[in-house]
C-alpha positions as CSV (number, residue, x, y, z in Angstrom):
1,X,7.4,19.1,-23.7
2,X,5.9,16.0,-22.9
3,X,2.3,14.7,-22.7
4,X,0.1,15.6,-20.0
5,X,-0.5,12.6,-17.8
6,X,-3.7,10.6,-18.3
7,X,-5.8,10.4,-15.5
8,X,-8.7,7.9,-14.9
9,X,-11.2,7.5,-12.0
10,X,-12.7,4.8,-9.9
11,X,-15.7,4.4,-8.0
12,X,-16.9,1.7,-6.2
13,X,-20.6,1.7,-5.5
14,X,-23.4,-0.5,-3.9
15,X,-26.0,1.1,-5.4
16,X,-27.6,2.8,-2.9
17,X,-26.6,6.3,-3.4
18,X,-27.6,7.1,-7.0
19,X,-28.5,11.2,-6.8
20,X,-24.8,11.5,-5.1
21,X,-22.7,9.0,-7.6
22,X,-24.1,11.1,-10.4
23,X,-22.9,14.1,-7.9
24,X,-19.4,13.0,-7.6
25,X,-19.6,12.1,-11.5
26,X,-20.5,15.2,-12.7
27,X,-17.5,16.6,-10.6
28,X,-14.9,14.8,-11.9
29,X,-16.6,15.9,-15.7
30,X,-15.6,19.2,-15.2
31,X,-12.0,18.9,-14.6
32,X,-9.8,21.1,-16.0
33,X,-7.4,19.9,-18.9
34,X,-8.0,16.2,-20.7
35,X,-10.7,14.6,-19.8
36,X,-11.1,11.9,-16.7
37,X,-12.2,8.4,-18.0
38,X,-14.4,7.4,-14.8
39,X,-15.3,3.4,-14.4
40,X,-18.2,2.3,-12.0
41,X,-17.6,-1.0,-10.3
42,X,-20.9,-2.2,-8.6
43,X,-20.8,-4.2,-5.8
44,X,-23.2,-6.7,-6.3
45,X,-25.2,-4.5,-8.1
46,X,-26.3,-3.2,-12.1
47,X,-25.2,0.3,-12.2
48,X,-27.6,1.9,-14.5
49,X,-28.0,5.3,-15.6
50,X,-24.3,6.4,-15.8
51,X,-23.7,9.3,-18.1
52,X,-22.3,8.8,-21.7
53,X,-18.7,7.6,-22.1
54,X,-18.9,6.3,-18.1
55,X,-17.9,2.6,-18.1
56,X,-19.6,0.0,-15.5
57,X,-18.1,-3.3,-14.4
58,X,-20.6,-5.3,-12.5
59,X,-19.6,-7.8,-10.0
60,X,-22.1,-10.4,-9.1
61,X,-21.2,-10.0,-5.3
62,X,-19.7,-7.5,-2.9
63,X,-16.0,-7.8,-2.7
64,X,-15.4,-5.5,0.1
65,X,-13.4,-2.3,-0.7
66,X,-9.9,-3.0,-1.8
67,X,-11.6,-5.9,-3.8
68,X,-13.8,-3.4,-5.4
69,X,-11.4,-0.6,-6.1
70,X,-9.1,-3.9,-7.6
71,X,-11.2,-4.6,-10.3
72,X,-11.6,-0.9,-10.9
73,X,-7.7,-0.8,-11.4
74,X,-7.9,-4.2,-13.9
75,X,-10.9,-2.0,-15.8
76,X,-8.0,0.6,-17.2
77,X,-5.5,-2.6,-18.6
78,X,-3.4,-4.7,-16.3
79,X,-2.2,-3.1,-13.1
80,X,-3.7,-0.2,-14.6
81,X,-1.4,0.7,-17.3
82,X,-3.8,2.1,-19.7
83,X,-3.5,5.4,-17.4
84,X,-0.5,7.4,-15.6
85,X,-2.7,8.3,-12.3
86,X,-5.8,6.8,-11.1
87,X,-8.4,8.6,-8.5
88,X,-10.2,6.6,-6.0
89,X,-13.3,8.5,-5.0
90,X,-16.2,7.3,-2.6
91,X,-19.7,7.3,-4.3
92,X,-20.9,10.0,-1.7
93,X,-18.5,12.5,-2.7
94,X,-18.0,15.5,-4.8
95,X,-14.6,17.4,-5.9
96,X,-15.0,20.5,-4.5
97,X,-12.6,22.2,-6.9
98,X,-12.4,22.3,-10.8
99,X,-8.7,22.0,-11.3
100,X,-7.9,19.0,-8.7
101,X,-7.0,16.5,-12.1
102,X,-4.5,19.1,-12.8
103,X,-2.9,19.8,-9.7
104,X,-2.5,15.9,-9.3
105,X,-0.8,15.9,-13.0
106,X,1.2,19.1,-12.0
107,X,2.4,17.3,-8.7
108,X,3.4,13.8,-10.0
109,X,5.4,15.2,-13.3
110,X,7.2,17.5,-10.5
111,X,8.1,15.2,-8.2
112,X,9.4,11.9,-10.3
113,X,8.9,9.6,-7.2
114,X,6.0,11.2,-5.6
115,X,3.4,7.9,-5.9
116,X,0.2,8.6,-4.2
117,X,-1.6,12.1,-2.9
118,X,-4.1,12.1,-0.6
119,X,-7.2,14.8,-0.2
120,X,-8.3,16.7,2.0
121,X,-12.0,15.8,2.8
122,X,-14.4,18.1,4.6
123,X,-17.5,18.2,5.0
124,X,-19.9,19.8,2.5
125,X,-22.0,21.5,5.0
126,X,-19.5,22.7,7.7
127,X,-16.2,22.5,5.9
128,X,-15.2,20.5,8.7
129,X,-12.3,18.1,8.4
130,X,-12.5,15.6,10.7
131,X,-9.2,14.7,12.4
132,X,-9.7,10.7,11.9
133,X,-9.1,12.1,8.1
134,X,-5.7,13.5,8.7
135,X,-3.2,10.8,7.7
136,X,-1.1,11.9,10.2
137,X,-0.5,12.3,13.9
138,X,-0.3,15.8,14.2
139,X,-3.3,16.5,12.7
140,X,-4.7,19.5,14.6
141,X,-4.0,21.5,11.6
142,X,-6.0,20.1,8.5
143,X,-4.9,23.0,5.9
144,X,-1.3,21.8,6.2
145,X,-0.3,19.6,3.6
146,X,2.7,17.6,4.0
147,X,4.6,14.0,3.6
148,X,2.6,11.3,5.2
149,X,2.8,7.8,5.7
150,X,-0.5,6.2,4.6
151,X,-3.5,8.0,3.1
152,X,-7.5,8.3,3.0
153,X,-9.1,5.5,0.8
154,X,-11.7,7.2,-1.0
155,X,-10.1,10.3,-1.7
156,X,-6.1,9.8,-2.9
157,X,-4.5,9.9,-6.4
158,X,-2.0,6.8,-7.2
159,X,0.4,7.0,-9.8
160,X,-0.3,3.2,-10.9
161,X,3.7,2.8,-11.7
162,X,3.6,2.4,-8.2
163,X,0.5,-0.4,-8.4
164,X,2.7,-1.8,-11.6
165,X,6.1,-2.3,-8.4
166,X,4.4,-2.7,-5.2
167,X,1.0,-4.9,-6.4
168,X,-2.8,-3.9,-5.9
169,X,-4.8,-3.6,-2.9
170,X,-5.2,-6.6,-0.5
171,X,-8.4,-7.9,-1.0
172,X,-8.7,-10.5,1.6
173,X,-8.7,-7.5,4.2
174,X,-12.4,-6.7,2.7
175,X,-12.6,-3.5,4.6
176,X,-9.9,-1.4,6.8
177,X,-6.3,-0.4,6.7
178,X,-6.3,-1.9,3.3
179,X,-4.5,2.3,2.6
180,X,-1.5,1.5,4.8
181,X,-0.9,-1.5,3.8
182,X,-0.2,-0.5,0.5
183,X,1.1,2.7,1.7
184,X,4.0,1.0,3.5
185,X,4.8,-1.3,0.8
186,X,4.8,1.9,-1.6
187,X,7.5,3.7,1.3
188,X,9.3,1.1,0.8
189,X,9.7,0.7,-2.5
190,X,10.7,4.4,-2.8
191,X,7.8,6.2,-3.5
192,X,6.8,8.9,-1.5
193,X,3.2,9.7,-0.6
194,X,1.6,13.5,0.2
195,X,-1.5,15.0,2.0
196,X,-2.7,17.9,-0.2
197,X,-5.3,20.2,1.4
198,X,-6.0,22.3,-1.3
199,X,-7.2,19.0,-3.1
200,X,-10.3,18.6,-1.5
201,X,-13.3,16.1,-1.3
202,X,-16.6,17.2,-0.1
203,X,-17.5,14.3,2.0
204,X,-20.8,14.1,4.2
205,X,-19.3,13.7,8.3
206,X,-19.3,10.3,9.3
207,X,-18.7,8.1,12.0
208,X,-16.2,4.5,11.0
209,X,-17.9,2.3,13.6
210,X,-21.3,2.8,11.2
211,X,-20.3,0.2,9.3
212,X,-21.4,-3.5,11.3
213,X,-18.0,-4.9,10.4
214,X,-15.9,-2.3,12.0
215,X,-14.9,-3.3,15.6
216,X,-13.8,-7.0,13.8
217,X,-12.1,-6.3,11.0
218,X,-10.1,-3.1,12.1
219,X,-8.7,-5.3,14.8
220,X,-8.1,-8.7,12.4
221,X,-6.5,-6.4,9.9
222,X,-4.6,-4.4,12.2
223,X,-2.8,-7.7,13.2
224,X,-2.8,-8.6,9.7
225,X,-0.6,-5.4,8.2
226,X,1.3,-5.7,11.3
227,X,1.9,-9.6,10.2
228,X,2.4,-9.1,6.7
229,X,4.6,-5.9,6.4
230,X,6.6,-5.2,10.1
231,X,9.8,-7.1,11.0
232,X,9.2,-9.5,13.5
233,X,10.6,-7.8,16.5
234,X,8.0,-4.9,15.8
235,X,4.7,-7.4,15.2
236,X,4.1,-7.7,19.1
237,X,5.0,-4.1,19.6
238,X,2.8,-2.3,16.9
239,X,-0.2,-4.9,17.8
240,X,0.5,-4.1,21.7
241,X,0.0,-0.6,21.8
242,X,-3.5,-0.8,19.7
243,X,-4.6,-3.1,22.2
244,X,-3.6,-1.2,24.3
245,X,-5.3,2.2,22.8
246,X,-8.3,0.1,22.2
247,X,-9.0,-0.8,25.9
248,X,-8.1,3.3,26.7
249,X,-10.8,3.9,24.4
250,X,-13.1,2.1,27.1
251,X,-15.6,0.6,24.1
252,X,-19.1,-0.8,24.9
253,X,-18.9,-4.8,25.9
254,X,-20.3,-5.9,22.1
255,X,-17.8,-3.6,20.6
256,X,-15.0,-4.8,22.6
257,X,-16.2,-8.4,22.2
258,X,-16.6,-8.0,18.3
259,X,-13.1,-6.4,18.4
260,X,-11.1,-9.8,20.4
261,X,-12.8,-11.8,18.3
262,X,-11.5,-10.2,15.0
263,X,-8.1,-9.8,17.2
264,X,-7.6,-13.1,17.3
265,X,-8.7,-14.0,14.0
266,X,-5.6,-11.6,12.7
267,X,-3.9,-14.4,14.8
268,X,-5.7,-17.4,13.6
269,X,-6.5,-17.1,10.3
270,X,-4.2,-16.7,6.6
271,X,-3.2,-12.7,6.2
272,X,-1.9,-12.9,1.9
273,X,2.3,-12.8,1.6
274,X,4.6,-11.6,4.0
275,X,6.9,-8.8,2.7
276,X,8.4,-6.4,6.4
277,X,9.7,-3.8,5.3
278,X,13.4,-2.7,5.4
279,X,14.6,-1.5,8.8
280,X,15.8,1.9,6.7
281,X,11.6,2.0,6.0
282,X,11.0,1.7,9.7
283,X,13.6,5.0,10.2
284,X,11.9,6.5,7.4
285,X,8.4,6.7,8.7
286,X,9.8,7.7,12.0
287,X,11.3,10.7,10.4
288,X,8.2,11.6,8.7
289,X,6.7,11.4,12.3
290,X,5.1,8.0,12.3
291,X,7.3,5.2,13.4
292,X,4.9,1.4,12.5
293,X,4.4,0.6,16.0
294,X,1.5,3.3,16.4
């Protein structure tokens, strides 16, 4: 029988959330089966006051999120070979369930090219699951796991044989749709990804456009992923429609402003190496239900 998978954990954190990092912390402690190495990554910031056996990296400014979570990866060897799986967790959550290491261990030794699962997150009070958190498009039904196409950044397991292929994170997208990005690249290497809703992250509700970034860079890295991973005769397509869908959406005049002029920054400015996927990976994800032009 072989070994149980090793499983580590990352957190990124800015500091500001202290009573729920030692939260989350203490949740992924009392796993079931070996034990979770967890590595803090501050973002700018000294974490201090991180329980026994918890290692910190400190960076001396905020890299943005798939920076973060990058240097989180380097924390357990290169590419993060010193594990089998790594969690990604956000600092204000908490594993609602006891055996959600194992289950992620059970699922990857089951499925051979299974290479990243995504949580379900609800909400701690209301057990809501918002539908923005469904990694899918039919996603009126939340306790339905199934295959997916990308999957939710602070709550997903990644089999980091898949990092070790496919490469990290991009880091230059500093915040949004850094997921599918490497989600598509993963697709199209082979692996296959999966929303699990009875792996669950209590996570408090929350709206995107909270962050003073948003409208900018989900419109620059929208054009971005589109750039760096569609074949050409899909770029215009896939950037069209969320135009498109963004002017349906009928956003205030700063919003919209913010979002043309990350829009044509996407356009304007350097987007990391171009890879598109193959045309079988674009007949893929429309099989799964979620062909790359929406």
């Amino acid at each position: 029988m072989s070994a149980p998978l090793r499983v580590g954990a990352v957190v990124i954190t800015m500091g500001n959330r202290p009573d729920e990092l030692k939260a989350l912390i203490d949740s992924v402690a009392r796993q079931q089966g070996d034990p979770v190495e967890v590595v803090v990554v501050g973002q700018g910031v000294e974490v201090t006051g991180l329980p026994e056996g918890v290692r910190s990296v400190t960076l001396p400014e905020n890299l943005g999120i798939p920076g973060g979570r990058n240097v989180g990866i380097e924390a357990f060897g290169p590419g993060g070979g010193d594990v089998d799986v790594l969690l990604f967790l956000d600092d204000d959550g908490l594993l609602e369930r006891t055996d959600t290491a194992e289950l992620c261990r059970q699922a990857f030794t089951e499925d051979p090219r299974l290479g990243i699962i995504s949580f379900r997150i609800a909400d701690p009070e209301s057990g809501e699951t918002q539908r923005r958190h469904v990694p899918r498009l039919r996603a009126s039904d939340p306790m339905r796991s199934s295959r997916v196409t990308t999957f939710l950044g602070g709550a997903n397991a990644v089999r980091t044989s898949v990092l070790a292929q496919v490469g990290a994170l991009p880091a230059e997208f500093f915040y949004a749709h850094e997921e599918t990005d490497l989600a598509w690249r993963a697709l199209d290497a082979g692996w296959s990804i999966d929303y699990r809703a009875d792996m669950v992250l209590l996570h408090p509700k929350t709206a995107p456009s909270r962050h003073a970034v948003y409208h900018r860079m989900v419109a620059r890295n929208r054009v971005w992923l589109a750039r760096r991973n569609l074949p050409a005769p899909l770029v215009p397509v896939y950037v069209g429609v969320w135009l498109l869908l963004t002017l349906l959406r009928r956003p205030s005049v700063p919003a919209l402003k913010a979002w043309f002029g990350g829009f044509k920054e996407g356009w304007t400015t350097p987007c990391g190496p171009r890879r598109p996927m193959r045309w079988r990976t674009v007949w893929r994800l429309t099989r799964l239900g979620r062909p790359p032009v929406i």
